[in-house]
Biopython code that builds the backbone (N, CA, C, O; Angstrom):
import numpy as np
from Bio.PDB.StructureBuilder import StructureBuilder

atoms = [
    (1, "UNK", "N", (150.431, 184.387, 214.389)),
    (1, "UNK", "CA", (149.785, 184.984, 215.525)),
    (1, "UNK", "C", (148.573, 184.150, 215.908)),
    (1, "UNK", "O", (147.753, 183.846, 215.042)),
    (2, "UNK", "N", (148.384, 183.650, 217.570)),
    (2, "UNK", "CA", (147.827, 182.885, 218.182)),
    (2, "UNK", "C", (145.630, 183.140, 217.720)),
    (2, "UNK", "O", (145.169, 183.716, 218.705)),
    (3, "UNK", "N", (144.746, 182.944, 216.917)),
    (3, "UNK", "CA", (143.110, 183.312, 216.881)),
    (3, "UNK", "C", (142.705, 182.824, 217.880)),
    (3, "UNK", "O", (142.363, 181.648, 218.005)),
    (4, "UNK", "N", (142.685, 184.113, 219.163)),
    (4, "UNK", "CA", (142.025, 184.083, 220.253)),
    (4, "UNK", "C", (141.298, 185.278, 220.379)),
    (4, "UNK", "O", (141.840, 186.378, 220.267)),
    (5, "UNK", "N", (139.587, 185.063, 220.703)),
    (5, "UNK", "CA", (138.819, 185.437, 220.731)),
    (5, "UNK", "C", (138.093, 185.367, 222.090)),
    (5, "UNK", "O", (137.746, 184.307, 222.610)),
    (6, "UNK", "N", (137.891, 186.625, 222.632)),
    (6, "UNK", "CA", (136.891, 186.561, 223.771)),
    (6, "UNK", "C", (136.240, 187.500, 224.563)),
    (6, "UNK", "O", (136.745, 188.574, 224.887)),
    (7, "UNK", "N", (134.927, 187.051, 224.941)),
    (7, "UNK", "CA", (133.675, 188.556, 225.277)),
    (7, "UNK", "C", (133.651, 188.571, 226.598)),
    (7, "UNK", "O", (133.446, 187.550, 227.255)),
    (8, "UNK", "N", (133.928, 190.125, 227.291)),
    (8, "UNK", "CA", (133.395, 189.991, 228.913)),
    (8, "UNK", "C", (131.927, 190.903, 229.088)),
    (8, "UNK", "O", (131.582, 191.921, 228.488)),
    (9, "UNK", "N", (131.330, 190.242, 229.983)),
    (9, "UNK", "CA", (130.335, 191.157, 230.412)),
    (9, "UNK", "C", (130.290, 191.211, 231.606)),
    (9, "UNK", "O", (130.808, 190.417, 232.392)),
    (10, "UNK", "N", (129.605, 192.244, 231.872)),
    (10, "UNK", "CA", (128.660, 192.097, 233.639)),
    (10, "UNK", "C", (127.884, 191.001, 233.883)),
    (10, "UNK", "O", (126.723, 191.221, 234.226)),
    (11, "UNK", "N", (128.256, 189.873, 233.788)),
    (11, "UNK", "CA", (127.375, 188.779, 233.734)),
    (11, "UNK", "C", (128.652, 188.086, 234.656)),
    (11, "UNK", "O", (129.843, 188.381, 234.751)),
    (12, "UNK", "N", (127.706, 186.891, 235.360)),
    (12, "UNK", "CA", (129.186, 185.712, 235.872)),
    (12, "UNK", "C", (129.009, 184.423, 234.676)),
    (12, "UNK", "O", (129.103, 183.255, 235.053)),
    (13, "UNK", "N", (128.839, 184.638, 233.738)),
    (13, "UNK", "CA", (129.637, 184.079, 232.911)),
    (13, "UNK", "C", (130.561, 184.813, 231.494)),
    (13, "UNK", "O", (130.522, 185.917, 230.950)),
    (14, "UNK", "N", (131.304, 183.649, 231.288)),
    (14, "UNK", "CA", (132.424, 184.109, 230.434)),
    (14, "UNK", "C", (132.719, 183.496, 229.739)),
    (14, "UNK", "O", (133.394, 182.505, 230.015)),
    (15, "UNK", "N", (132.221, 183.905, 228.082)),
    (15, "UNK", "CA", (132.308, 183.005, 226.303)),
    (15, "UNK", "C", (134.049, 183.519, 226.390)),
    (15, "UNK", "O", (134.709, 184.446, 226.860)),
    (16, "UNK", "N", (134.279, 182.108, 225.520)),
    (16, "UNK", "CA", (135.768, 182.211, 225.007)),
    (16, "UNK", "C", (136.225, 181.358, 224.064)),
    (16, "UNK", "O", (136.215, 180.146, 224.279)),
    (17, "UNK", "N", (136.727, 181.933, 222.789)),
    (17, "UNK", "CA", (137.392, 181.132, 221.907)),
    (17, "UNK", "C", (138.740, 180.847, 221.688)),
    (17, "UNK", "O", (139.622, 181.690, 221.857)),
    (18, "UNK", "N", (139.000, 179.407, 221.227)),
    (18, "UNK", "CA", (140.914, 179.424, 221.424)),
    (18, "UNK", "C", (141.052, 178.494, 220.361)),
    (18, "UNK", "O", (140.160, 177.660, 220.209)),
    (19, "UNK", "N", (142.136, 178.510, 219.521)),
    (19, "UNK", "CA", (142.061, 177.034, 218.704)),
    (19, "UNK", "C", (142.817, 175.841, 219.777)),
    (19, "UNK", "O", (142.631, 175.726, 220.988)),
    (20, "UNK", "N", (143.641, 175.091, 218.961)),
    (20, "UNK", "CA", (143.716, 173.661, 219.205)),
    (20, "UNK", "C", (145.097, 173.970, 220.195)),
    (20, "UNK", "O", (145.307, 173.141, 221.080)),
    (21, "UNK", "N", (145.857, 174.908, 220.095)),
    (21, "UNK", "CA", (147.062, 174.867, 220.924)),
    (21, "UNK", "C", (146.875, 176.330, 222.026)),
    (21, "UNK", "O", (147.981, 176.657, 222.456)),
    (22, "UNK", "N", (145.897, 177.107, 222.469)),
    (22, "UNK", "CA", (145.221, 177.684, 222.562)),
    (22, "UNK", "C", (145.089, 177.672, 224.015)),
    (22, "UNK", "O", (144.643, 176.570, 224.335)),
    (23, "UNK", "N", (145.286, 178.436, 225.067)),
    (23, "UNK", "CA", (144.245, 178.034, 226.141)),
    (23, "UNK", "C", (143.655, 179.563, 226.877)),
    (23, "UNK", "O", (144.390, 180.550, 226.917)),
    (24, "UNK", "N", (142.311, 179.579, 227.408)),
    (24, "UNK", "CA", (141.857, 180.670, 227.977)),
    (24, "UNK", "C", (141.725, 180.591, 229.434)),
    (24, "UNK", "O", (140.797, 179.894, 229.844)),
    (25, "UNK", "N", (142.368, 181.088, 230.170)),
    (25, "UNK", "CA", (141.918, 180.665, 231.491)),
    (25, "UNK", "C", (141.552, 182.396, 232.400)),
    (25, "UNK", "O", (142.107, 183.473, 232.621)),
    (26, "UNK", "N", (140.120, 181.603, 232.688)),
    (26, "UNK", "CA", (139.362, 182.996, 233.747)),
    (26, "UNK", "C", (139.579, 182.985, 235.099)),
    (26, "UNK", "O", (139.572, 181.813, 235.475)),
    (27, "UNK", "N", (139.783, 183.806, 236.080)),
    (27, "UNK", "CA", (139.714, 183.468, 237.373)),
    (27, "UNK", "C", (138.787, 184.560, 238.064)),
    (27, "UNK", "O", (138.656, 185.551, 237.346)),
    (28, "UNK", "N", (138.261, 184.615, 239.006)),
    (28, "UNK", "CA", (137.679, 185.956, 239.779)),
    (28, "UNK", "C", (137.930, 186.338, 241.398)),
    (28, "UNK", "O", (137.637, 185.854, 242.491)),
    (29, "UNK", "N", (138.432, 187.149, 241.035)),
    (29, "UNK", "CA", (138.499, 187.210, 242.875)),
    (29, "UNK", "C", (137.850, 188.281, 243.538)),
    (29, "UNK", "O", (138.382, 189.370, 243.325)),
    (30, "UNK", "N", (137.033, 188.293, 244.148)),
    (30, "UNK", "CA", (136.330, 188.997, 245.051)),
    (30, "UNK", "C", (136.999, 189.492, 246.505)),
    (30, "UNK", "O", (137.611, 188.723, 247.246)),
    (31, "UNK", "N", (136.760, 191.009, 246.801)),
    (31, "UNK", "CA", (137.303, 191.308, 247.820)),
    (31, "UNK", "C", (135.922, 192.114, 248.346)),
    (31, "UNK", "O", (134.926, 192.584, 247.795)),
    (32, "UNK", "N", (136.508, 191.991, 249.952)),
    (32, "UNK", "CA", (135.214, 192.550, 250.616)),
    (32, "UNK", "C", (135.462, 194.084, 250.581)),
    (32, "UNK", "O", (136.454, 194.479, 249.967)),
    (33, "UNK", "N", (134.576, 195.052, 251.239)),
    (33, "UNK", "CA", (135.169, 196.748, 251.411)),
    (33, "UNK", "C", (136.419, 195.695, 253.123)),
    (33, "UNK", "O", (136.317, 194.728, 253.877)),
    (34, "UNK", "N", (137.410, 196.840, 252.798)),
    (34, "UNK", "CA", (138.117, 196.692, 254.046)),
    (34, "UNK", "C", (138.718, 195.222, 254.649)),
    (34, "UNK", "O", (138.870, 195.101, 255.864)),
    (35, "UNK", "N", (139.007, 194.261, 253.844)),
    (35, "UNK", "CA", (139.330, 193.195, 254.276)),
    (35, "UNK", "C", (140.831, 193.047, 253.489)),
    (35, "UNK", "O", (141.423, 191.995, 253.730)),
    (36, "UNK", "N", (141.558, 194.088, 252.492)),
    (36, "UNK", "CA", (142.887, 193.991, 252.646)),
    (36, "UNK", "C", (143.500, 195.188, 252.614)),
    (36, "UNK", "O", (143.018, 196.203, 252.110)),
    (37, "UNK", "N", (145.061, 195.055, 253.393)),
    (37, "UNK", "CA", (145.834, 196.214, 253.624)),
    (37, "UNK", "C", (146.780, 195.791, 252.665)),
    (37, "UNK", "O", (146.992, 194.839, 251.914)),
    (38, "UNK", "N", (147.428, 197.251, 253.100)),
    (38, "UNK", "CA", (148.601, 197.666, 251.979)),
    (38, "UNK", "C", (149.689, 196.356, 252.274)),
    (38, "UNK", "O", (150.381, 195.891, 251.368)),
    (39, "UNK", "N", (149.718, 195.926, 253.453)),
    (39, "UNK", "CA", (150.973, 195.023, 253.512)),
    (39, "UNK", "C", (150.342, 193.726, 253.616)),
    (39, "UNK", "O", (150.822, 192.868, 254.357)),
    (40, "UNK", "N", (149.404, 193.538, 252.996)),
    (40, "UNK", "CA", (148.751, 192.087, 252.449)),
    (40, "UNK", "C", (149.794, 191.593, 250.883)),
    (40, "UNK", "O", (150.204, 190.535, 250.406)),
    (41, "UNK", "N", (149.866, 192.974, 250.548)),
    (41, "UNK", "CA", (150.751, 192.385, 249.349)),
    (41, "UNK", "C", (151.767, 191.724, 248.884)),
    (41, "UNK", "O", (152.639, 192.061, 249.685)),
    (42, "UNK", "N", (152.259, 191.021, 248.149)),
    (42, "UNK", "CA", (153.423, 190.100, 248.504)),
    (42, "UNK", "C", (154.619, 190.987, 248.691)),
    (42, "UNK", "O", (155.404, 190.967, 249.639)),
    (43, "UNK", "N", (154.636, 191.827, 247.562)),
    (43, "UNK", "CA", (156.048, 192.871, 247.604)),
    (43, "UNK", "C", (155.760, 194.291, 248.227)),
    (43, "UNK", "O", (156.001, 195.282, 247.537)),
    (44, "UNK", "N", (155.288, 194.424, 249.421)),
    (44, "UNK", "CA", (155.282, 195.138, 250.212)),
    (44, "UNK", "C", (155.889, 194.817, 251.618)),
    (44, "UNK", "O", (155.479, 193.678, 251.843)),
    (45, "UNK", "N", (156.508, 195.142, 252.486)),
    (45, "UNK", "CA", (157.068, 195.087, 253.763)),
    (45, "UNK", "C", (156.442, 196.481, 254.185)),
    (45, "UNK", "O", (156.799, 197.606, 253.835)),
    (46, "UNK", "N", (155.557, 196.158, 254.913)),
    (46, "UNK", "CA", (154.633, 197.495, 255.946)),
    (46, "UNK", "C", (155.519, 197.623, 256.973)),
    (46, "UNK", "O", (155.430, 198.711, 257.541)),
    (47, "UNK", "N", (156.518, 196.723, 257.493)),
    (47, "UNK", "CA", (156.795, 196.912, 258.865)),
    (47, "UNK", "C", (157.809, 198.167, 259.225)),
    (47, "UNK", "O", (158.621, 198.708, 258.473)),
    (48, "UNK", "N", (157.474, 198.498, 260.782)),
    (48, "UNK", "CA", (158.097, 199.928, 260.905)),
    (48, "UNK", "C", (157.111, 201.079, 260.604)),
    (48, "UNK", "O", (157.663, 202.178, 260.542)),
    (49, "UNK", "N", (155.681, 201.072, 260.388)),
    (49, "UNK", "CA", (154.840, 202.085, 260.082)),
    (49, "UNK", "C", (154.924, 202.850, 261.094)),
    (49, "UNK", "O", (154.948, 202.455, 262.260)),
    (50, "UNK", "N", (154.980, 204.136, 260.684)),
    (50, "UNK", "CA", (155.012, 205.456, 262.228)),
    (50, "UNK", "C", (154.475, 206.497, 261.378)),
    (50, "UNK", "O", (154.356, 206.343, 260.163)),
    (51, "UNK", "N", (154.074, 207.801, 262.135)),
    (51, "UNK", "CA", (153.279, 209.007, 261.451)),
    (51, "UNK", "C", (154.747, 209.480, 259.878)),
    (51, "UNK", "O", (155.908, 209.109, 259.711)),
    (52, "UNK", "N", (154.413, 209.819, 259.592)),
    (52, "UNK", "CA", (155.008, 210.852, 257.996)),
    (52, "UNK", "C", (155.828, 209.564, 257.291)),
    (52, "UNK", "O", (156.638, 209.885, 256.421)),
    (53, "UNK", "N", (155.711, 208.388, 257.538)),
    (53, "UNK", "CA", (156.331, 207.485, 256.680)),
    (53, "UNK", "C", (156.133, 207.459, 255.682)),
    (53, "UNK", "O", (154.926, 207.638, 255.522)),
    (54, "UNK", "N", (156.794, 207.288, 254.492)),
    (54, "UNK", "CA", (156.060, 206.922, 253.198)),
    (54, "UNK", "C", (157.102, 205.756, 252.900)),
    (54, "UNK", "O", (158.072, 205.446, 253.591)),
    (55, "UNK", "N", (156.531, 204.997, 251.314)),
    (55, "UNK", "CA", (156.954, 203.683, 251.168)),
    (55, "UNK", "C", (158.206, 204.288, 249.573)),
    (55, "UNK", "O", (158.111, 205.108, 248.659)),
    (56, "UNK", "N", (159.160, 203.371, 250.004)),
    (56, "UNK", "CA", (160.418, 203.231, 248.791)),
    (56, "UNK", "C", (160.523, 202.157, 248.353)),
    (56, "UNK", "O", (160.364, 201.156, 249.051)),
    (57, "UNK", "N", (160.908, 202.108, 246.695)),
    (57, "UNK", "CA", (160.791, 200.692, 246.486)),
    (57, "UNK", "C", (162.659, 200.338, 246.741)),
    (57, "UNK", "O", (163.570, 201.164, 246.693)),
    (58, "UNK", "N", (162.738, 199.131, 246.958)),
    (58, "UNK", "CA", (163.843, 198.591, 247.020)),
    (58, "UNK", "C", (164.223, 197.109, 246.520)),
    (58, "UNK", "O", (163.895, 195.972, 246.861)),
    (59, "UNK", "N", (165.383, 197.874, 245.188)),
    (59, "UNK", "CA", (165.427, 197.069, 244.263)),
    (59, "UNK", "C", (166.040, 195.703, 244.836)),
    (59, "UNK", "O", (165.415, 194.695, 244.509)),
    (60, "UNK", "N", (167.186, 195.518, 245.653)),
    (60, "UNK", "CA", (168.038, 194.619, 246.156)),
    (60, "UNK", "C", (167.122, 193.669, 246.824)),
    (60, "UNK", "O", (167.267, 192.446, 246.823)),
    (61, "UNK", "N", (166.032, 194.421, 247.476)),
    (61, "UNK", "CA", (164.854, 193.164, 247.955)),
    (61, "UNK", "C", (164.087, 192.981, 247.115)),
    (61, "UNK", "O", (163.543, 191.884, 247.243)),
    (62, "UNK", "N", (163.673, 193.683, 246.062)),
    (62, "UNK", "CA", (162.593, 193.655, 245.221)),
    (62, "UNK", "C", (161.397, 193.656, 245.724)),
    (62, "UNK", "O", (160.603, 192.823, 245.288)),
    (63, "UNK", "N", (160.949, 194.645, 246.825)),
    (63, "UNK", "CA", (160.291, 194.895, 247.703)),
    (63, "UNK", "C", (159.829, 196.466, 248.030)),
    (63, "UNK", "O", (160.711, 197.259, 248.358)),
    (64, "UNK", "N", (158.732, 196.817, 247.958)),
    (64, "UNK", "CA", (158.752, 198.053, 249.120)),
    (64, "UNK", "C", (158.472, 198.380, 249.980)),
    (64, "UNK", "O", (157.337, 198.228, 250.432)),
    (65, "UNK", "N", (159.740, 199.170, 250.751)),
    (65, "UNK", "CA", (159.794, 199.283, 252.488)),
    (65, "UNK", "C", (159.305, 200.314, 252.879)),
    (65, "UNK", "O", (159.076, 201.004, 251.886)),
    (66, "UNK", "N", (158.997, 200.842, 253.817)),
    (66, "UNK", "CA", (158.404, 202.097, 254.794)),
    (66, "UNK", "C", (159.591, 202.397, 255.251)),
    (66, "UNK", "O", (160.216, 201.556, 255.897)),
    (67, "UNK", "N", (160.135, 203.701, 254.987)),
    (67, "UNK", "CA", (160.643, 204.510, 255.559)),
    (67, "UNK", "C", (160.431, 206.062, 256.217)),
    (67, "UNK", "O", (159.406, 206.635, 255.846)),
    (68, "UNK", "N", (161.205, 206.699, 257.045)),
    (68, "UNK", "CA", (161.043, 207.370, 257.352)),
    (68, "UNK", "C", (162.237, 208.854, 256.696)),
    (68, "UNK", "O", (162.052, 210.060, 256.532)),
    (69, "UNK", "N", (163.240, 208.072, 256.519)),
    (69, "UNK", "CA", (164.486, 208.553, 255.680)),
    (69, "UNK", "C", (164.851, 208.384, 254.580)),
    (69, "UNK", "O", (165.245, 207.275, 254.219)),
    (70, "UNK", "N", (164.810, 209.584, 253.649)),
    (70, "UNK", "CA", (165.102, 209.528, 252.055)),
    (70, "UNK", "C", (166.988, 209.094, 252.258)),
    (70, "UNK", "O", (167.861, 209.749, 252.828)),
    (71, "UNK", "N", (167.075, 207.907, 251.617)),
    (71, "UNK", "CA", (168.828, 208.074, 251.557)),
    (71, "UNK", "C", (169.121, 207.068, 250.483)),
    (71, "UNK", "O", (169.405, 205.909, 250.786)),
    (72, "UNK", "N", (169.048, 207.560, 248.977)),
    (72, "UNK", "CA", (168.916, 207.079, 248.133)),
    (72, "UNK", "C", (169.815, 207.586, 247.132)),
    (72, "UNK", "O", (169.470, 208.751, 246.941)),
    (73, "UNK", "N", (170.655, 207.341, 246.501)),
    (73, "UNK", "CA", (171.847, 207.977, 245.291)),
    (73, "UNK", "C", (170.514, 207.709, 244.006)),
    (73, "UNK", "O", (170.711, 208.420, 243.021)),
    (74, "UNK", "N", (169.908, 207.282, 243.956)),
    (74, "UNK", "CA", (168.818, 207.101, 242.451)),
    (74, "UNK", "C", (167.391, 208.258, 242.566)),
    (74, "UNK", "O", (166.786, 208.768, 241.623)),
    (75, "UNK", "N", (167.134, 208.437, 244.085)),
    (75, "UNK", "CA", (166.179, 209.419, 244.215)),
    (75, "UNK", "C", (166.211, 211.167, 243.563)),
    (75, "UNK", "O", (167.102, 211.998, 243.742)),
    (76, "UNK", "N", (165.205, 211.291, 242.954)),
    (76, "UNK", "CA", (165.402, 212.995, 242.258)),
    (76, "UNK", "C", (163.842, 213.020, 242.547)),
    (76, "UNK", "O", (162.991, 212.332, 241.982)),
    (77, "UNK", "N", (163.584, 214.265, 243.875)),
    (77, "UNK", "CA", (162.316, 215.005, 243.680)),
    (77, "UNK", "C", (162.065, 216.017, 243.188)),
    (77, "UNK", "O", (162.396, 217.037, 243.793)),
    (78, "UNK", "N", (161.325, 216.129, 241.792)),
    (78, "UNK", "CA", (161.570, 216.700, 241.253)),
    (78, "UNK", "C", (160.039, 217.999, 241.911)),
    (78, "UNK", "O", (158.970, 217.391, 241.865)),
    (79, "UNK", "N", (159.868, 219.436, 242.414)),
    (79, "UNK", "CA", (158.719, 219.730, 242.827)),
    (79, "UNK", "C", (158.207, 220.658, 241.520)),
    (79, "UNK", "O", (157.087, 221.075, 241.818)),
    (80, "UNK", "N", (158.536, 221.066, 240.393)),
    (80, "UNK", "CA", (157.985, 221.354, 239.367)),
    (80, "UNK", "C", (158.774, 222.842, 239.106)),
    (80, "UNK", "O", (159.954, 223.091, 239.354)),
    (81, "UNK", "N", (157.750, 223.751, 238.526)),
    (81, "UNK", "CA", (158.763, 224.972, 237.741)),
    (81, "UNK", "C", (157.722, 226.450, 238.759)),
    (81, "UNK", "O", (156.495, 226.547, 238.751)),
    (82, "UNK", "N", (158.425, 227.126, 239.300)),
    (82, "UNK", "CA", (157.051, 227.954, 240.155)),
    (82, "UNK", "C", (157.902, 229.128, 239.588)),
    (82, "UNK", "O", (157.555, 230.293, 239.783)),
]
sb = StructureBuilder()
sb.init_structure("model")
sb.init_model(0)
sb.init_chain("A")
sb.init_seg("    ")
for serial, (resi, resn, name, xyz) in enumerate(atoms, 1):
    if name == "N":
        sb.init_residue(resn, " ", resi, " ")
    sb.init_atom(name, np.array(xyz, "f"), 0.0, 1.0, " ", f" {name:<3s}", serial, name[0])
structure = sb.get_structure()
């Protein structure tokens, strides 16, 4: 098992230990308030948004689409025990 060691803080920097075959890699990404939408994402397809849509995933695209129509043989809503 690989002795990798490493501390985060609220700080912008970042200690890290790795041995000889080892590698640590940091990245950061910053987002503004309001500068991404739901269909910024790679596996999202927003298109077709209209009022009561909601999103399905779809395995054959490996994607999820906005629909407006449940028509699914794998779908079970389940609404609980009343």
């Amino acid at each position: 098992m690989a002795n990798i060691k490493g501390k985060l803080r609220q700080t912008t920097k970042l200690k890290g230990k790795a041995g000889s075959t080892n590698e640590i890699v940091a990245q950061t990404v910053k987002l503004s308030s309001g500068s991404i939408r739901l269909g910024d994402l790679q596996d999202v397809n927003s298109s077709g948004q209209s009022d009561g849509a909601m999103l399905i995933y779809d395995a054959s695209a490996g994607q999820y689409k906005v629909t407006t129509q449940l028509e699914n043989e794998n779908l079970n809503i389940i609404g609980g025990t009343y």
